[in-house]
N, CA, C and O atoms as a Tripos MOL2 file, in Angstrom:
@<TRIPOS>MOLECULE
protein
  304   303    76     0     0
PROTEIN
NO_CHARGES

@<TRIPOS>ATOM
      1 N          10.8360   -6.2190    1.4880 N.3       1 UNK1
      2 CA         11.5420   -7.3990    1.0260 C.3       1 UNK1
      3 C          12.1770   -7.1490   -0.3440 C.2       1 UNK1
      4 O          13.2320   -7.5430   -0.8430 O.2       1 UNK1
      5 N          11.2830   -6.4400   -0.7450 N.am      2 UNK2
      6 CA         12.1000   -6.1460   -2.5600 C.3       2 UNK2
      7 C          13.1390   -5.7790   -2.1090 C.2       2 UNK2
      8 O          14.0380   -6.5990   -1.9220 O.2       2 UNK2
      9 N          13.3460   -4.1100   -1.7360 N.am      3 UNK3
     10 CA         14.6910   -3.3300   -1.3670 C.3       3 UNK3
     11 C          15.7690   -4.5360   -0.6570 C.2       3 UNK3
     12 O          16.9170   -4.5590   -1.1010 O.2       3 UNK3
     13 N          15.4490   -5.3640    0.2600 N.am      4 UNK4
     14 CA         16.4740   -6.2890    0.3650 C.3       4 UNK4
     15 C          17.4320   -7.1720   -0.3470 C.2       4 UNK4
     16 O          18.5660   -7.4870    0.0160 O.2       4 UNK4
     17 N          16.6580   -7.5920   -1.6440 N.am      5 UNK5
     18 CA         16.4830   -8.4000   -2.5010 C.3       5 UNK5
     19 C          17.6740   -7.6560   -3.4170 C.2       5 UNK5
     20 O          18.8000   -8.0040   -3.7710 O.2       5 UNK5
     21 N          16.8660   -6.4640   -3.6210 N.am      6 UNK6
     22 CA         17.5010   -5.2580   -4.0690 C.3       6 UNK6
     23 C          19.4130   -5.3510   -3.8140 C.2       6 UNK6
     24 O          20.3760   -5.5600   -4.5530 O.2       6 UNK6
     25 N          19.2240   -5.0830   -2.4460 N.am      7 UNK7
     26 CA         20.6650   -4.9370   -1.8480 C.3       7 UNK7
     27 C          21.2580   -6.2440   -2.1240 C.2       7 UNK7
     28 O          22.3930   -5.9290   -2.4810 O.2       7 UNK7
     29 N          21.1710   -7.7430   -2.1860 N.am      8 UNK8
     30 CA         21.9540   -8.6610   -2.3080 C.3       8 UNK8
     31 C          22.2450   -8.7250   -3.6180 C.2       8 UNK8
     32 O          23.2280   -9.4430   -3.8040 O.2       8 UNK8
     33 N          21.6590   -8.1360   -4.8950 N.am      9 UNK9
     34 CA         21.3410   -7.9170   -6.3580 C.3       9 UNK9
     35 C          22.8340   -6.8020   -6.3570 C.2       9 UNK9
     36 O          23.8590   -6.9900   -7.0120 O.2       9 UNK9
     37 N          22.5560   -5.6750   -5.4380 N.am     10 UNK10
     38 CA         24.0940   -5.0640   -5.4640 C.3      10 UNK10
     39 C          25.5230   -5.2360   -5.7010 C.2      10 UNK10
     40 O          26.4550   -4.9160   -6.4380 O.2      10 UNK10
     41 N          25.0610   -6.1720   -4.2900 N.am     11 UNK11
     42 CA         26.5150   -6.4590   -3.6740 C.3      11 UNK11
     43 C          26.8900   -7.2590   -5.0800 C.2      11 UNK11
     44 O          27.6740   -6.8370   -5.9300 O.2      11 UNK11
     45 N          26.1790   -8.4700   -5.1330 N.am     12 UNK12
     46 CA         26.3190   -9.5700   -6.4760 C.3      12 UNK12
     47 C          27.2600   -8.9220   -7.6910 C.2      12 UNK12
     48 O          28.2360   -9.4340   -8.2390 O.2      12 UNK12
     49 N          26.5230   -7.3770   -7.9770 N.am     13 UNK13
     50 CA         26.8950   -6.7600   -9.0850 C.3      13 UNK13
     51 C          28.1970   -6.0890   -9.0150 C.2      13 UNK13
     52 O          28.8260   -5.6410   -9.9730 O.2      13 UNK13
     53 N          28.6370   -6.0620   -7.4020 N.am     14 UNK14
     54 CA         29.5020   -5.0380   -6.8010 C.3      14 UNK14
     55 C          29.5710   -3.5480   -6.6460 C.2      14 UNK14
     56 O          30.3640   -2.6370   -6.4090 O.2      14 UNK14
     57 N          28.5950   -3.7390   -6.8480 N.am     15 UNK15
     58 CA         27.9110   -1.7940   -6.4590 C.3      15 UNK15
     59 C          27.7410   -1.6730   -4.6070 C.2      15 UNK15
     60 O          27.5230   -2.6270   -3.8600 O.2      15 UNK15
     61 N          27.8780   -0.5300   -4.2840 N.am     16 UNK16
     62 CA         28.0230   -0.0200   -3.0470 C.3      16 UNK16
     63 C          27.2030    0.7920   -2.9770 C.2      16 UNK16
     64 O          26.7940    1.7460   -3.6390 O.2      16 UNK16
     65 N          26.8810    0.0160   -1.5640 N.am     17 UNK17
     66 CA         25.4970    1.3610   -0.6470 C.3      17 UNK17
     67 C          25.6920    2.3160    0.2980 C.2      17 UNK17
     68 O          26.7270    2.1080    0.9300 O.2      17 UNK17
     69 N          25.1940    3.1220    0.5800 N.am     18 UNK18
     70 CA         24.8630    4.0000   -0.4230 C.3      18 UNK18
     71 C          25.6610    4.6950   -1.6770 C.2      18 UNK18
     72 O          25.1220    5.4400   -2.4960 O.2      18 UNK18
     73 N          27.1090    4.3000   -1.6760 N.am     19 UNK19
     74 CA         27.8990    5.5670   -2.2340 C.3      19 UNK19
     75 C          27.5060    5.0350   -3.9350 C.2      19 UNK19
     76 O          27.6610    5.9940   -4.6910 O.2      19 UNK19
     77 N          27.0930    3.8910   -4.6050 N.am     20 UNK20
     78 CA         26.7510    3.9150   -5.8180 C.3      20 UNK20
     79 C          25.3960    4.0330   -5.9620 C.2      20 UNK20
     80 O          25.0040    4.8320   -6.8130 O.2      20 UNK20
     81 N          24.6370    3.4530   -5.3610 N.am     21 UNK21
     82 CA         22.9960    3.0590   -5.3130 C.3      21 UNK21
     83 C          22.5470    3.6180   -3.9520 C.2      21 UNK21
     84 O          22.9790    3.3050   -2.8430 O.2      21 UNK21
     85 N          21.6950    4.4130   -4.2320 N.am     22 UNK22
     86 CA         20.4650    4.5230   -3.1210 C.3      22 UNK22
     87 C          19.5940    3.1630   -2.9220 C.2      22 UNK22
     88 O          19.3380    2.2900   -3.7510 O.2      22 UNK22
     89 N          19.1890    3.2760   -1.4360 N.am     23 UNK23
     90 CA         17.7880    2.0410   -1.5070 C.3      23 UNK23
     91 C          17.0960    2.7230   -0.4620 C.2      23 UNK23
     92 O          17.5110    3.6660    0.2110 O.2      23 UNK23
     93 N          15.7300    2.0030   -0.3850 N.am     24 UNK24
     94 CA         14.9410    2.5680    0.5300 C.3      24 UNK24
     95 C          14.1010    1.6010    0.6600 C.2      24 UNK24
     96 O          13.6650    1.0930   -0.3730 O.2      24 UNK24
     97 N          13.7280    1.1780    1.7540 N.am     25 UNK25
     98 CA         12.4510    0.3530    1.6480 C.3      25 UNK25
     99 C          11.4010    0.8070    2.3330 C.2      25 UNK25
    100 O          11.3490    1.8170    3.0340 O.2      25 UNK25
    101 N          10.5360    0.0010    2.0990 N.am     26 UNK26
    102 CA          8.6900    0.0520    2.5900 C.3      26 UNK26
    103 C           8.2350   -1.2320    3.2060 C.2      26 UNK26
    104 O           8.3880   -2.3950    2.8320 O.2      26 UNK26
    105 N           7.5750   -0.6710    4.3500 N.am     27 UNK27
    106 CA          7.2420   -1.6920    5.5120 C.3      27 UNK27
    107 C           7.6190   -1.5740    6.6700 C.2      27 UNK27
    108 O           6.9250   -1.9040    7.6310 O.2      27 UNK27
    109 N           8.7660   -1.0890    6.7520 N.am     28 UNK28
    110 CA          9.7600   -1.3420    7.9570 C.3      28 UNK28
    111 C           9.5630   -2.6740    8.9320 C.2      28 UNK28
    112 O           9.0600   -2.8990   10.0330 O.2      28 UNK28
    113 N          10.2570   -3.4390    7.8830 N.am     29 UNK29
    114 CA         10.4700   -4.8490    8.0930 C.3      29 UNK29
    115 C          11.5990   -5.2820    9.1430 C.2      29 UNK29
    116 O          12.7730   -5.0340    8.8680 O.2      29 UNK29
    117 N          11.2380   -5.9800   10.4430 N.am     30 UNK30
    118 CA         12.6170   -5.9720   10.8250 C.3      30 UNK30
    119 C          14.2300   -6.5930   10.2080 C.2      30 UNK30
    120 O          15.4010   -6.4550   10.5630 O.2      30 UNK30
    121 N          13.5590   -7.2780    9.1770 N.am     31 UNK31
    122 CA         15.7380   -7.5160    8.4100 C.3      31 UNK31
    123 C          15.6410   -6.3080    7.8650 C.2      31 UNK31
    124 O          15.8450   -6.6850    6.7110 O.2      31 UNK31
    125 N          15.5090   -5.2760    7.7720 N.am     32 UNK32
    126 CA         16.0720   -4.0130    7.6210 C.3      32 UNK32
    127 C          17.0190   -3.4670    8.3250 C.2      32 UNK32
    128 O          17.9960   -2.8490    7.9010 O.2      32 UNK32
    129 N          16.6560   -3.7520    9.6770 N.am     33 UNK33
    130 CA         18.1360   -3.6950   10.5720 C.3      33 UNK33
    131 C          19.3460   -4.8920   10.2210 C.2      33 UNK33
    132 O          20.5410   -4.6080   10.1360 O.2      33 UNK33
    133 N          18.9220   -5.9480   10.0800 N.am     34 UNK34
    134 CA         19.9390   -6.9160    9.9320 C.3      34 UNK34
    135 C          20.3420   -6.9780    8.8310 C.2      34 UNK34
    136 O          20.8950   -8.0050    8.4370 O.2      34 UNK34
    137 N          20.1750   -5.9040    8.0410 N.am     35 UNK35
    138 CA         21.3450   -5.7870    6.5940 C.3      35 UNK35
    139 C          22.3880   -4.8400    7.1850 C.2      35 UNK35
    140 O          22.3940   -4.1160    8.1810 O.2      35 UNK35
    141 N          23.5370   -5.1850    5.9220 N.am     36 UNK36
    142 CA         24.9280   -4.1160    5.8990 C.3      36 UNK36
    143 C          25.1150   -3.4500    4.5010 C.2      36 UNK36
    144 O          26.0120   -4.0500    3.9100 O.2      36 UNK36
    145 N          24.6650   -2.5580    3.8440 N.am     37 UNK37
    146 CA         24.4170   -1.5940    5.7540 C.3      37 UNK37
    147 C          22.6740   -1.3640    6.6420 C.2      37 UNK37
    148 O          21.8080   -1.0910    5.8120 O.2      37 UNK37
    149 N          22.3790   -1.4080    7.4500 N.am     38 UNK38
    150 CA         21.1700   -1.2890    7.7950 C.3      38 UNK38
    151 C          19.7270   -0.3550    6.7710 C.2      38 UNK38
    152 O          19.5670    0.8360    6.5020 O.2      38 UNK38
    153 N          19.0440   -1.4060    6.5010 N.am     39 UNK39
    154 CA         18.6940   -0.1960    5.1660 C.3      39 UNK39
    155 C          17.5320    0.8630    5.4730 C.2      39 UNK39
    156 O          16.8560    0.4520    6.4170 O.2      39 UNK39
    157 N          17.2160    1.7270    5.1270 N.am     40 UNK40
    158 CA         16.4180    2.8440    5.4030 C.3      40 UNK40
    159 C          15.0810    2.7530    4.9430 C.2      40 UNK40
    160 O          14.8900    2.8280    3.7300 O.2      40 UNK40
    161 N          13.9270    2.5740    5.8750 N.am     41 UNK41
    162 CA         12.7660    1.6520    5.6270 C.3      41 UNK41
    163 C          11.7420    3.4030    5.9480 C.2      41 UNK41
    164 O          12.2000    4.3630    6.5680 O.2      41 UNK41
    165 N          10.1170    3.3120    5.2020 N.am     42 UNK42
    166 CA          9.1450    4.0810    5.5020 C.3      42 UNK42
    167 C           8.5110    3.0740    6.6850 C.2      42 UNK42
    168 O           9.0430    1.9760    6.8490 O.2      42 UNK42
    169 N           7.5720    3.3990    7.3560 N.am     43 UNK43
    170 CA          6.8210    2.7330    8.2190 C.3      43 UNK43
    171 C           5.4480    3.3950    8.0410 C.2      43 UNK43
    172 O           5.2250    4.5640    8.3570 O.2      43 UNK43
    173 N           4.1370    2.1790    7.2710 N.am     44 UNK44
    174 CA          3.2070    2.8580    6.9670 C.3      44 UNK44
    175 C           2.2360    3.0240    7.9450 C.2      44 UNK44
    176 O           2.0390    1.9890    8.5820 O.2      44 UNK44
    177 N           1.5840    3.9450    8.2680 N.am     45 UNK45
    178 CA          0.6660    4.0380    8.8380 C.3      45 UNK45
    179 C          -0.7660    3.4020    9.4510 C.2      45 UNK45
    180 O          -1.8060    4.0030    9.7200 O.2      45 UNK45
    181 N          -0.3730    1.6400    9.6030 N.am     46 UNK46
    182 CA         -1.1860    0.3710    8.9760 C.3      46 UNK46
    183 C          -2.4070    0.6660    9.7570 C.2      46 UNK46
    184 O          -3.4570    0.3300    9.2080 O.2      46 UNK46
    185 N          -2.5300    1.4420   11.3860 N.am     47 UNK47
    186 CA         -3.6030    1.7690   11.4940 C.3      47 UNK47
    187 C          -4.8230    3.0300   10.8770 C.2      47 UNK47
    188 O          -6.0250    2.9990   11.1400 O.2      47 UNK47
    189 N          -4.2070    3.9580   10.1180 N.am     48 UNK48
    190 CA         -4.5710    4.9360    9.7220 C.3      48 UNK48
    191 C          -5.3040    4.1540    8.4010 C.2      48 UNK48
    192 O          -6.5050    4.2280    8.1440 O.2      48 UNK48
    193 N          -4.2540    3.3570    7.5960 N.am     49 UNK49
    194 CA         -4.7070    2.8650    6.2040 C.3      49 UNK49
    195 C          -6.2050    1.6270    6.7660 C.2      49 UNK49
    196 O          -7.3360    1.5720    6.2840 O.2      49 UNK49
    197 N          -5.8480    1.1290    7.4480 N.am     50 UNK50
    198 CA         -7.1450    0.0600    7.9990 C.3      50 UNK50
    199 C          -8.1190    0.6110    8.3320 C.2      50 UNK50
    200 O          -9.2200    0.1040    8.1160 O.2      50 UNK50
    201 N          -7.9880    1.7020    8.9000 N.am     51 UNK51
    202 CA         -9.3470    2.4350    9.4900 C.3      51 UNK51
    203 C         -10.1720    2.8490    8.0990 C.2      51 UNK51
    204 O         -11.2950    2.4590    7.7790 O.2      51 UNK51
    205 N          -9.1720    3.8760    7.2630 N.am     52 UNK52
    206 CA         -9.6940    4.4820    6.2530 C.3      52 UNK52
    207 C         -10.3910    3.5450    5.2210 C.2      52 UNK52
    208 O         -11.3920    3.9060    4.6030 O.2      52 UNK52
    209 N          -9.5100    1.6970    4.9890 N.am     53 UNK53
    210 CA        -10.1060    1.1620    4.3830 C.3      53 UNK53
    211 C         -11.5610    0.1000    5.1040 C.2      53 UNK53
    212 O         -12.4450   -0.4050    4.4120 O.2      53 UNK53
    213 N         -11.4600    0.0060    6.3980 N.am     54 UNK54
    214 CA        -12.7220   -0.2030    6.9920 C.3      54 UNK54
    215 C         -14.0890    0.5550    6.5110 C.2      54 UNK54
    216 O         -15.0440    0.1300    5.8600 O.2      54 UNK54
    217 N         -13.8380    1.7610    7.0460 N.am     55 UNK55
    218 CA        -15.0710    3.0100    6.4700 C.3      55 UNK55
    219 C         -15.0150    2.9710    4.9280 C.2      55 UNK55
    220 O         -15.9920    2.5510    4.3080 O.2      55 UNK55
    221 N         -13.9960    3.3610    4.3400 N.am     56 UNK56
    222 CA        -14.8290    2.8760    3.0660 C.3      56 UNK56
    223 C         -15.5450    1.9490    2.4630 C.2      56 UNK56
    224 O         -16.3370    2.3140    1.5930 O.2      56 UNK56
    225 N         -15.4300    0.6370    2.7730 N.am     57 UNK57
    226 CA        -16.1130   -0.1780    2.5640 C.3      57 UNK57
    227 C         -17.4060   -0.4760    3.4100 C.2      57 UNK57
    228 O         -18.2320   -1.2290    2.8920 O.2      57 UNK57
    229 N         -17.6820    0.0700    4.7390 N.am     58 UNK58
    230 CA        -18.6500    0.2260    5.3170 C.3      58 UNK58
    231 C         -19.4920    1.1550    4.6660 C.2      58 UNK58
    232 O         -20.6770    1.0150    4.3620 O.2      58 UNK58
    233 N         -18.6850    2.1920    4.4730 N.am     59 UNK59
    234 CA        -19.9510    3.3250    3.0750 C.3      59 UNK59
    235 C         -20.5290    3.0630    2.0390 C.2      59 UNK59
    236 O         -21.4650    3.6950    1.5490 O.2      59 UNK59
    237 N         -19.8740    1.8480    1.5120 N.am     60 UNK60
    238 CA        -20.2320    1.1970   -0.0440 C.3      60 UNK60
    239 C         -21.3780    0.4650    0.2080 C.2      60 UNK60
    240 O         -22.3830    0.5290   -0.4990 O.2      60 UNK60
    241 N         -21.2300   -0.4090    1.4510 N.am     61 UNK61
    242 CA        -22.2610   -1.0680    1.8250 C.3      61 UNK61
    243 C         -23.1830   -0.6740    2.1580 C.2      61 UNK61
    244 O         -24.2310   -1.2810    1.9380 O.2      61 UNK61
    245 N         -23.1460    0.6040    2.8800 N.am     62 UNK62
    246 CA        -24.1300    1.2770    3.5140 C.3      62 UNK62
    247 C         -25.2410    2.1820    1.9710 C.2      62 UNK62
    248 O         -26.4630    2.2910    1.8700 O.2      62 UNK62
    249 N         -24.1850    2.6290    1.0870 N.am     63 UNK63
    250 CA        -25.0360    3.2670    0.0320 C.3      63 UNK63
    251 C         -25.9990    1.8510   -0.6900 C.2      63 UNK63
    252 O         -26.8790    2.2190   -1.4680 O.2      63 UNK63
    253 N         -25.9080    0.7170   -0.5330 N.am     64 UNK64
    254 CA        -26.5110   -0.2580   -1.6170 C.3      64 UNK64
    255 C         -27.0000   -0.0130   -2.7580 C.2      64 UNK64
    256 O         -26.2370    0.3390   -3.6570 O.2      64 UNK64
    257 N         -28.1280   -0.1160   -2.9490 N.am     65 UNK65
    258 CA        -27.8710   -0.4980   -4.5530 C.3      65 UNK65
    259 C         -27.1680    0.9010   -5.9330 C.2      65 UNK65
    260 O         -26.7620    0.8640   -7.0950 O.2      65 UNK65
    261 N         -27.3430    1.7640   -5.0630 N.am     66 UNK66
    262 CA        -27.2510    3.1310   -5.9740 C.3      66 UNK66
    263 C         -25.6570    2.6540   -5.8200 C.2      66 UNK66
    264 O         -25.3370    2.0760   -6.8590 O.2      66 UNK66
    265 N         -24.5870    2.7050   -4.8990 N.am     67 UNK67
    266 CA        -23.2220    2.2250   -5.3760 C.3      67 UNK67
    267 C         -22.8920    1.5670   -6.9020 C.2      67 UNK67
    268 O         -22.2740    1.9580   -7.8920 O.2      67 UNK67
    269 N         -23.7430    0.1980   -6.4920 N.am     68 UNK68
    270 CA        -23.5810   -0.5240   -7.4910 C.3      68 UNK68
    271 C         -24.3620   -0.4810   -8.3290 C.2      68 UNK68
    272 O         -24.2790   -1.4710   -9.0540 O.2      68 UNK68
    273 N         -25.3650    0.4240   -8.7030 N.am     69 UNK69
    274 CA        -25.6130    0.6390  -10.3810 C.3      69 UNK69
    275 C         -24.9500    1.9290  -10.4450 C.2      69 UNK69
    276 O         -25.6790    2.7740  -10.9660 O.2      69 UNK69
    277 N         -23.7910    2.3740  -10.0830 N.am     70 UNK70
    278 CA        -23.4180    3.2320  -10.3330 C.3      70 UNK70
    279 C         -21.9860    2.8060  -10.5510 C.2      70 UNK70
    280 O         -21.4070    3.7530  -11.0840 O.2      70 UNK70
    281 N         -21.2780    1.9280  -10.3940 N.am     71 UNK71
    282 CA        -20.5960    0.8880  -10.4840 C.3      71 UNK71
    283 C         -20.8120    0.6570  -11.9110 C.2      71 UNK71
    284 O         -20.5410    1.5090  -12.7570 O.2      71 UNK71
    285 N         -21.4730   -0.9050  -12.2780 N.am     72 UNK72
    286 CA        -22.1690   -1.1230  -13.4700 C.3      72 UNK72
    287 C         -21.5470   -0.0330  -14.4960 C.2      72 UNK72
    288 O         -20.5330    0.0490  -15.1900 O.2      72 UNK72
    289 N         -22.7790    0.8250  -14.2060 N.am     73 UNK73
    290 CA        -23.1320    1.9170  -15.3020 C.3      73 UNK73
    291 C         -21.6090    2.0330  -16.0150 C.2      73 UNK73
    292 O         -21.3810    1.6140  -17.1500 O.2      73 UNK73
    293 N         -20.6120    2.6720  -15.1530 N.am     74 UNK74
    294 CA        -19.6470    3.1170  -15.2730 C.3      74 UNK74
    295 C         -18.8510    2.0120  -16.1230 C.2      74 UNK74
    296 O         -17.8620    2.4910  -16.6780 O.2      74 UNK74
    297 N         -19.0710    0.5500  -16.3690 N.am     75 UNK75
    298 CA        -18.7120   -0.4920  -16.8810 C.3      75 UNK75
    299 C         -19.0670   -0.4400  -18.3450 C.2      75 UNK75
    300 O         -18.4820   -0.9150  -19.3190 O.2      75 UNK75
    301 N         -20.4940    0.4610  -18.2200 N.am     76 UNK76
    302 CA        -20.9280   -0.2420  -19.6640 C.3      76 UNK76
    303 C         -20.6060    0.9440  -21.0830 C.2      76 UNK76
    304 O         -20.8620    0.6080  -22.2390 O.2      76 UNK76
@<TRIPOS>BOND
     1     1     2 1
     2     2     3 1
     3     3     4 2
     4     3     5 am
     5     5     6 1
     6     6     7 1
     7     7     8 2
     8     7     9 am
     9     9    10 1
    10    10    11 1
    11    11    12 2
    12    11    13 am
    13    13    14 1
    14    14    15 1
    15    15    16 2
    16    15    17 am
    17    17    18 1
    18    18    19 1
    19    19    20 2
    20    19    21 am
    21    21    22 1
    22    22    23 1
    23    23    24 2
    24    23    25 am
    25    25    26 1
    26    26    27 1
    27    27    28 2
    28    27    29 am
    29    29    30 1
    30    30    31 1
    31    31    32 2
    32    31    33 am
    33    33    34 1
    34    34    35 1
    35    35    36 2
    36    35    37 am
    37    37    38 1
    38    38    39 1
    39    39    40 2
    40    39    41 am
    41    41    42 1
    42    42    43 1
    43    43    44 2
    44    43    45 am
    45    45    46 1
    46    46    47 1
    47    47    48 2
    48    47    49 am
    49    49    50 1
    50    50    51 1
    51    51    52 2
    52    51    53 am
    53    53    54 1
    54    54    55 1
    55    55    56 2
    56    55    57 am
    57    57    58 1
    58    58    59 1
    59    59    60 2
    60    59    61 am
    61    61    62 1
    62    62    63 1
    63    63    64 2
    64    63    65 am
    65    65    66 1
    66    66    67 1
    67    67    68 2
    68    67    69 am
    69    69    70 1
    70    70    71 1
    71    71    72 2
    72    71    73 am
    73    73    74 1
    74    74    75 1
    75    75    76 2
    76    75    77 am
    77    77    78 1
    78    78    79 1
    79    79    80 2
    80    79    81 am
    81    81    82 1
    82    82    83 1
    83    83    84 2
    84    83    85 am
    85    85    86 1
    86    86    87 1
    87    87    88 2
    88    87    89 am
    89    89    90 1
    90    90    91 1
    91    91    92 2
    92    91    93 am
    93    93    94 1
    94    94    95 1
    95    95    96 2
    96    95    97 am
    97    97    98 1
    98    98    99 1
    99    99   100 2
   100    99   101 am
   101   101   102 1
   102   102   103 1
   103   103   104 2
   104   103   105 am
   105   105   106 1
   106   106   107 1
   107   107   108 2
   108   107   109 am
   109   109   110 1
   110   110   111 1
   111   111   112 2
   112   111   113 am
   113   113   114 1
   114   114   115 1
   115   115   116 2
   116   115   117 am
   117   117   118 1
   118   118   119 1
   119   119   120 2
   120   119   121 am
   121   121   122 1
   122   122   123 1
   123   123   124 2
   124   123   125 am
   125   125   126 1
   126   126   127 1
   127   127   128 2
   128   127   129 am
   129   129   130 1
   130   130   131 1
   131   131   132 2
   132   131   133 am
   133   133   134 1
   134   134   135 1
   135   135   136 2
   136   135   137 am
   137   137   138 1
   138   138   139 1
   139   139   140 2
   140   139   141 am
   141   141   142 1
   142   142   143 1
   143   143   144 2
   144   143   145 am
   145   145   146 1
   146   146   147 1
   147   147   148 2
   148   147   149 am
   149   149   150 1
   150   150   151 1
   151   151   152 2
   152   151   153 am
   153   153   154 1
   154   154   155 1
   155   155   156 2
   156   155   157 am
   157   157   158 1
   158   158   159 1
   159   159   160 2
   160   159   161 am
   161   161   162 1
   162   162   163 1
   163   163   164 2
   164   163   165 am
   165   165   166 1
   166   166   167 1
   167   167   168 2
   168   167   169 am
   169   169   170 1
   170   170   171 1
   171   171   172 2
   172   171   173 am
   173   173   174 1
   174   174   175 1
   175   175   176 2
   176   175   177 am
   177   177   178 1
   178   178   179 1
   179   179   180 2
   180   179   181 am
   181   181   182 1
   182   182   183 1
   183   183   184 2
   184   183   185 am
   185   185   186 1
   186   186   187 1
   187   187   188 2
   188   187   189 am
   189   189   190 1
   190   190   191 1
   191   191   192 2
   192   191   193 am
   193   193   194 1
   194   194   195 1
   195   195   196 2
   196   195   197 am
   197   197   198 1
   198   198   199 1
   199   199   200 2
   200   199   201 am
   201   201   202 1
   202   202   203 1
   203   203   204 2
   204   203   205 am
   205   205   206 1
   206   206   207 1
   207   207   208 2
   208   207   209 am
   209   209   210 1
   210   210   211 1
   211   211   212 2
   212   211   213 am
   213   213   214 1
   214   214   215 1
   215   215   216 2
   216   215   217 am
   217   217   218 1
   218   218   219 1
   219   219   220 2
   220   219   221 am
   221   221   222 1
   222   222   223 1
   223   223   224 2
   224   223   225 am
   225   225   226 1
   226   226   227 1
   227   227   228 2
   228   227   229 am
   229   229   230 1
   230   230   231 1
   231   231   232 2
   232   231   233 am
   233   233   234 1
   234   234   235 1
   235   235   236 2
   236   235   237 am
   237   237   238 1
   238   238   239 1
   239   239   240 2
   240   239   241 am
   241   241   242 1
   242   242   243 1
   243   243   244 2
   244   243   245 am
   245   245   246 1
   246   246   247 1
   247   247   248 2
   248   247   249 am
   249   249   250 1
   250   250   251 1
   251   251   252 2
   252   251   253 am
   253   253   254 1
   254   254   255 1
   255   255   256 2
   256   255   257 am
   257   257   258 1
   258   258   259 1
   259   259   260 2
   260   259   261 am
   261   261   262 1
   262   262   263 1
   263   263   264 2
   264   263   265 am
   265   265   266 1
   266   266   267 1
   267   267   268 2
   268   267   269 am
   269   269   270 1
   270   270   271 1
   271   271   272 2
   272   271   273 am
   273   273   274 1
   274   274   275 1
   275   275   276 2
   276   275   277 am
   277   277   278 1
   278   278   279 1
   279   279   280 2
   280   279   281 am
   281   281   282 1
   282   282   283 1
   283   283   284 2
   284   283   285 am
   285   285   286 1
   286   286   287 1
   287   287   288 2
   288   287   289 am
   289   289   290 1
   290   290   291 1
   291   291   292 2
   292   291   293 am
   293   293   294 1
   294   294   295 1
   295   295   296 2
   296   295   297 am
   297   297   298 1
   298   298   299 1
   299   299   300 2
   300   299   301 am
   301   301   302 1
   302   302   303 1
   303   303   304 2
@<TRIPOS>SUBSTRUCTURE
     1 UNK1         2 RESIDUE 1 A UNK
     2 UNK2         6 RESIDUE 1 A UNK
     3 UNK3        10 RESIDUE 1 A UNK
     4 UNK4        14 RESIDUE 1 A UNK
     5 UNK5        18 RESIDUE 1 A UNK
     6 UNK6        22 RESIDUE 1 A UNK
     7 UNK7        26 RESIDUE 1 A UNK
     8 UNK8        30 RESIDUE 1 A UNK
     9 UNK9        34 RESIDUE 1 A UNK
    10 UNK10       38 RESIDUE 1 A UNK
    11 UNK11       42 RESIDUE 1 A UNK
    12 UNK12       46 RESIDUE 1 A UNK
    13 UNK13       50 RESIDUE 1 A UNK
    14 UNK14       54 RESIDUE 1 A UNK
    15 UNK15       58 RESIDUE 1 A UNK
    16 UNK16       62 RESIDUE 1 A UNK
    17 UNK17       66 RESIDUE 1 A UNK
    18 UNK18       70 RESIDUE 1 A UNK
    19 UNK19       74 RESIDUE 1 A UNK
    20 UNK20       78 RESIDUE 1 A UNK
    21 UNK21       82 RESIDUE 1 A UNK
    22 UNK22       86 RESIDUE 1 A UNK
    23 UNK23       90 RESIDUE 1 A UNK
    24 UNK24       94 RESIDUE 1 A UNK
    25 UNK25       98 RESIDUE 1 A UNK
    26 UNK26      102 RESIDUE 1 A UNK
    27 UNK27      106 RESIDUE 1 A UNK
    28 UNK28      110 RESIDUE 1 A UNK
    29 UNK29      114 RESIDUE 1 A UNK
    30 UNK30      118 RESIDUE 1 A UNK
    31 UNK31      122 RESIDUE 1 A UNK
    32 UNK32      126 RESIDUE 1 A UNK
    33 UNK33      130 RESIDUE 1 A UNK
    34 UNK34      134 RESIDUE 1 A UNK
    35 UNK35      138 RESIDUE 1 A UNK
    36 UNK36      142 RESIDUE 1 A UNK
    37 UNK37      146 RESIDUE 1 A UNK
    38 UNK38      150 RESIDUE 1 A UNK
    39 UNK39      154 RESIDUE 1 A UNK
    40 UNK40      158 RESIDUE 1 A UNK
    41 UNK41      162 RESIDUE 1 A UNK
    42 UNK42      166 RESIDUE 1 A UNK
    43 UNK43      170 RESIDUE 1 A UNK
    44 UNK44      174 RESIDUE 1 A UNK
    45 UNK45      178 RESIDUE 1 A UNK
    46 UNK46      182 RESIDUE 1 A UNK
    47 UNK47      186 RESIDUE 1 A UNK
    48 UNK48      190 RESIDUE 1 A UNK
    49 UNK49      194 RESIDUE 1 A UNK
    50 UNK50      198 RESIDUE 1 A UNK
    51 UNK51      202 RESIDUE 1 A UNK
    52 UNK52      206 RESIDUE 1 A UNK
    53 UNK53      210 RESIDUE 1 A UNK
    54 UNK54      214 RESIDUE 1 A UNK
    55 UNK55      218 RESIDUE 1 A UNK
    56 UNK56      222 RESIDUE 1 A UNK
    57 UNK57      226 RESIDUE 1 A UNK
    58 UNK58      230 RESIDUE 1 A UNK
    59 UNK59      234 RESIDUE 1 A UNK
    60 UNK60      238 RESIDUE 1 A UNK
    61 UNK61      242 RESIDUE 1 A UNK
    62 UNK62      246 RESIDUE 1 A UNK
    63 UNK63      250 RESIDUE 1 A UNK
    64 UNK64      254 RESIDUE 1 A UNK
    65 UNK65      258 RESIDUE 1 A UNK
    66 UNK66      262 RESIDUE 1 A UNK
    67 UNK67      266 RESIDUE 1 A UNK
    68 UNK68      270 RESIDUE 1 A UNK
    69 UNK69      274 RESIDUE 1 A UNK
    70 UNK70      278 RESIDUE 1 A UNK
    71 UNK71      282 RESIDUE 1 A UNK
    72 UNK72      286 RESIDUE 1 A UNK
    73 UNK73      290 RESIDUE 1 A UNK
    74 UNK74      294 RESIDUE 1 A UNK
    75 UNK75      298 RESIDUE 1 A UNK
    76 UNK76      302 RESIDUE 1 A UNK
């Protein structure tokens, strides 16, 4: 949504895409297609990142209390 935001911030200014400004976005949102010009999106990996952040937080839980006085500690 930024990079979109981005592109109407362009045009406004009268700058041209790509030939003055690069853009790129993140998400791969579908109005990415429905811009002009269609803008060039990453597509993240949302099951790879969910999994990885599932298990980590299953490990945190699983270590108990030594996590978190180790946590703490690191606070004080």
């Amino acid at each position: 949504m930024l990079a979109v935001g981005a592109m109407f911030e362009a045009e406004r200014r009268g700058l041209r895409i790509p030939a003055d400004i690069a853009l790129l976005g993140y998400g791969d949102l579908d109005i990415a297609a429905c811009t002009n010009p269609p803008l060039s999106t990453i597509r993240p990996p949302h099951e790879q990142i969910g999994r990885a952040v599932a298990e980590h937080i299953l490990e945190r839980i699983g270590n108990g209390d030594a996590e978190r006085k180790t946590s703490i500690s690191a606070l004080n």
